[in-house]
C-alpha positions as CSV (number, residue, x, y, z in Angstrom):
1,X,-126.9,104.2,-69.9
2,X,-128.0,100.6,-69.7
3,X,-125.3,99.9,-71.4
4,X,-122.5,101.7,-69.2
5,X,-124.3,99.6,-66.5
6,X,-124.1,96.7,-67.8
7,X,-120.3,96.9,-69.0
8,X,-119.7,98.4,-65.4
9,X,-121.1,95.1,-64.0
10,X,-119.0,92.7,-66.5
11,X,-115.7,95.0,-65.2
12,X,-116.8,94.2,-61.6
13,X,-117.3,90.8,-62.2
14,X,-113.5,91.1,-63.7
15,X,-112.3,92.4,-60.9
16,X,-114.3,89.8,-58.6
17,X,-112.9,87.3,-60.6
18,X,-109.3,88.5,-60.5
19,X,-109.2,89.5,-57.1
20,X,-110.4,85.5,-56.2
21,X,-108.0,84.2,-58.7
22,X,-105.5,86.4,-57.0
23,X,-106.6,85.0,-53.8
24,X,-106.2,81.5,-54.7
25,X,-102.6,82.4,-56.4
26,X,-101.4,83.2,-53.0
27,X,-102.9,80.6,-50.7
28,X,-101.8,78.0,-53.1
29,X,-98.5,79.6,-53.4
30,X,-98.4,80.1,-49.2
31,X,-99.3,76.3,-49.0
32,X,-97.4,75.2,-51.7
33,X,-94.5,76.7,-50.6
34,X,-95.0,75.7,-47.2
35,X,-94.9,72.3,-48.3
36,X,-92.5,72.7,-50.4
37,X,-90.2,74.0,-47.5
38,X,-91.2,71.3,-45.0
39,X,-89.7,68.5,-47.8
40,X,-87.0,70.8,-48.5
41,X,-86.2,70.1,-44.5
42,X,-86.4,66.8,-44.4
43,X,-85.0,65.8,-47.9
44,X,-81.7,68.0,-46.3
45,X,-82.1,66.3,-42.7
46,X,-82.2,62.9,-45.1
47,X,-79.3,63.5,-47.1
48,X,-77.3,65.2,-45.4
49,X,-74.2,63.0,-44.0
50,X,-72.7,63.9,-41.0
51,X,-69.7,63.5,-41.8
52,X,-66.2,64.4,-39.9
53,X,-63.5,65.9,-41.5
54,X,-60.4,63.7,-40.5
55,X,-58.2,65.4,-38.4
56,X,-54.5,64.9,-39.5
57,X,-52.7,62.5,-37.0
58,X,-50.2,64.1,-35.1
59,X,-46.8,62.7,-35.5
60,X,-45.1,60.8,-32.9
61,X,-41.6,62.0,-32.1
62,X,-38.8,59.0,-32.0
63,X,-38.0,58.2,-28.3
64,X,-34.6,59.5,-27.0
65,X,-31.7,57.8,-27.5
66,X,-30.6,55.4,-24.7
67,X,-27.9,56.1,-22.8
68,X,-24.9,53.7,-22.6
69,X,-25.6,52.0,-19.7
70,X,-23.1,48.9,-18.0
71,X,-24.9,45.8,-18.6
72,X,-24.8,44.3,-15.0
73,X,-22.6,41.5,-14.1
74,X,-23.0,38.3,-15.3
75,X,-23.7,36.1,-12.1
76,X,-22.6,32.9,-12.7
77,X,-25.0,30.4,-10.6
78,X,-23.0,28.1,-8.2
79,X,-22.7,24.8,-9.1
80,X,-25.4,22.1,-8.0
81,X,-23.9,19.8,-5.9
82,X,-25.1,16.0,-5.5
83,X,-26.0,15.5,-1.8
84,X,-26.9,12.1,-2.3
85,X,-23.9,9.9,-1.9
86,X,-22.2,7.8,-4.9
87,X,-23.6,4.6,-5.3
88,X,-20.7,1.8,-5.2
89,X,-20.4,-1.2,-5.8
90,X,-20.3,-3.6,-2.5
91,X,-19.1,-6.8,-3.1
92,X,-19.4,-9.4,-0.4
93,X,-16.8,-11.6,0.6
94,X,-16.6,-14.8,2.6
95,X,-13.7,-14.7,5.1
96,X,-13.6,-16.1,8.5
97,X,-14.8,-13.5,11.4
98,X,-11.8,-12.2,13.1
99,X,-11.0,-12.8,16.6
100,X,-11.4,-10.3,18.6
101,X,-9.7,-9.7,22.2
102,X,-11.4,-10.2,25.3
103,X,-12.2,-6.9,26.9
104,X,-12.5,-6.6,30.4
105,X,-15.3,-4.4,32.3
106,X,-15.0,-3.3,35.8
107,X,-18.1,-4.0,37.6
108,X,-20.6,-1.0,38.2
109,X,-19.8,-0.9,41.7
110,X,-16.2,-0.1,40.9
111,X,-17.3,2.6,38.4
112,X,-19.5,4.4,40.6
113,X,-16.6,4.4,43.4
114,X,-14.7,6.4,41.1
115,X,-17.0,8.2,39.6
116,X,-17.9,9.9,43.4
117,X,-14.4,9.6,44.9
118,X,-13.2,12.6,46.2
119,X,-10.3,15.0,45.4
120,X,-7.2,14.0,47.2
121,X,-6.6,15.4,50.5
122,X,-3.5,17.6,51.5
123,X,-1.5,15.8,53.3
124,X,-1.5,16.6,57.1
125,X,1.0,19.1,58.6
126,X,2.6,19.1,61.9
127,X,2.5,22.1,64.3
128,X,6.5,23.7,65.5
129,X,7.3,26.1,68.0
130,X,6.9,29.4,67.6
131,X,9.8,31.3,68.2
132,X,13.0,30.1,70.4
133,X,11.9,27.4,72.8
134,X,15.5,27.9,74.1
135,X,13.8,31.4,76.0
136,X,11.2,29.7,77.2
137,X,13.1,28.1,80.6
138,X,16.9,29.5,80.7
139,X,18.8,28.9,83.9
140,X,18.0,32.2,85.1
141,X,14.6,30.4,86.4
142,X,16.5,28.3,88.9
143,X,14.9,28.1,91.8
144,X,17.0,29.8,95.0
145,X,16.4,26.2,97.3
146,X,17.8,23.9,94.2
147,X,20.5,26.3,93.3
148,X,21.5,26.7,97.1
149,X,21.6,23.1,97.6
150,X,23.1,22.7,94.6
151,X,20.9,20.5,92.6
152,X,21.2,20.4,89.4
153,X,19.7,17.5,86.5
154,X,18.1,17.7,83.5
155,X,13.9,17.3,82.8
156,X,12.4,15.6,80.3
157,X,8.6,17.6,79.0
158,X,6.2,16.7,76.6
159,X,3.7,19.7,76.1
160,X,0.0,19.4,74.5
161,X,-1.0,22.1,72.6
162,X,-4.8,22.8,71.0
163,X,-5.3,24.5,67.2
164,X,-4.5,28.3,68.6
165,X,-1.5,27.4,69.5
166,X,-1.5,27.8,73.0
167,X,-0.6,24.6,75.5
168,X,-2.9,22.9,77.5
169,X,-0.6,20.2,79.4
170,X,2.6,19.4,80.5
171,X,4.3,16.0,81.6
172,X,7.1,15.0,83.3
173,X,8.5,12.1,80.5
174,X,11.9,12.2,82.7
175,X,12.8,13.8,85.9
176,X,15.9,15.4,86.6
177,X,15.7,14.2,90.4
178,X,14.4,17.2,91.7
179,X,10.4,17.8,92.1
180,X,10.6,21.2,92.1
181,X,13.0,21.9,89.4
182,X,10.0,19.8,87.3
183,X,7.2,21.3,88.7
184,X,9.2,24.5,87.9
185,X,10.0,24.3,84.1
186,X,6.5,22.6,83.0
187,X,5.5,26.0,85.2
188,X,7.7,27.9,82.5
189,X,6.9,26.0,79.9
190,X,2.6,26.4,80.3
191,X,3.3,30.8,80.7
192,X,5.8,31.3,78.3
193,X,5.4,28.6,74.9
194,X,3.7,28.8,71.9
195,X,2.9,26.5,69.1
196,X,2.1,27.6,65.1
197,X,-0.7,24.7,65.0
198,X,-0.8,21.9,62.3
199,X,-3.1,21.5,59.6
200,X,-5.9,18.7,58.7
201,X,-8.1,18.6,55.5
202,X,-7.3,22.6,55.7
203,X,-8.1,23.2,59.0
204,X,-5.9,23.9,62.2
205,X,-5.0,21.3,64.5
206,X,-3.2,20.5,68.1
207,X,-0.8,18.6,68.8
208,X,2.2,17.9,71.1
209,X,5.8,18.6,71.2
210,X,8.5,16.9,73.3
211,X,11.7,18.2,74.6
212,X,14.4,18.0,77.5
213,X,16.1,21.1,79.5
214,X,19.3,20.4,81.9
215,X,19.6,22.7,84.8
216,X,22.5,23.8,85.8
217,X,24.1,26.2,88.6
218,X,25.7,29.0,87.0
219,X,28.9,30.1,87.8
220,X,29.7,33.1,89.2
């Protein structure tokens, strides 16, 4: 009995023993291996090369050909041209001075005279009748006393006209010998004459006009 007690005990203790042993197997195995992980990290994080795998380079396809394209024209650049003139050569020679003729200058009064003269004038016209003087005093007038007593002469006029034409005096330059065969025709003459006035630096003048008329009886 004692000794199934005691051999009992020595298979506990065994068992004790194992089961520690055991124990310590696995905790040094867990750390162990723990550890043994942890450098298995970094030794790979260490080593390990991150390295790219090279990508194969594309390749380039050739430009297109070029067209033909017509070179542009050749411009040719005008020529340069020398402004500054070409030196010569000047050689001086003694000779006498030539004489030269005497020019003659009309005084500035003279100058100026011409320079303001003014254009020529037209030339002055003279006035004429207008018409037929030979109407203006015709026997037909003849007063009935002269022509009964028979008188008969010729009168010399001379009439003043103004620039419408129109008279504006009559005298007597000769007298036929009768006053009122006179008086009569410059009468005639004032009513029935008119003048196509003269002209003067373009503008319409008088003037006079002298003439004779001879009265005489007419016959029946």
């Amino acid at each position: 009995m004692a000794y199934a007690d005691q051999e009992m005990s020595g298979n506990r203790i065994a068992a004790f023993v194992l089961v520690a042993l055991l124990h310590l197997a696995l905790g040094y195995a867990l750390v162990t291996g723990l550890a043994y992980e942890g450098f298995k990290a970094v030794v790979k994080k260490v080593t390990t090369v991150d390295i790219k795998k090279d990508e194969p380079k594309k390749e380039e396809k050739p430009p297109p050909p070029k067209k033909d394209v017509t070179p542009p024209p050749i411009v040719v650049p005008p020529p340069r041209i020398n402004l500054s003139p070409p030196q010569t050569n000047i050689q001086t020679v003694t000779s006498a001075a030539p004489v030269r003729p005497t020019q003659t200058f009309e005084p500035l009064a003279t100058a100026t005279a011409v320079a303001t003269k003014e254009p020529p004038k037209a030339p002055p016209v003279q006035g004429k009748p207008k018409g037929n003087p030979g109407g203006w005093v015709t026997n037909d007038d003849y007063p009935t006393r002269a022509m009964r007593e028979e008188r008969q002469g010729t009168t010399g006029f001379r009439l003043t006209y103004g620039a419408d034409g129109r008279p504006t005096s009559c005298d007597i330059t000769s007298s036929s010998g009768s006053p009122d065969l006179d008086s009569t025709a410059c009468s005639l003459l004032m009513r029935r004459a008119r003048f196509v006035p003269g002209m003067e630096d373009g503008r319409p003048t008088g003037g006079s006009w002298s003439s004779r008329f001879r009265w005489v009886i007419p016959e029946e």
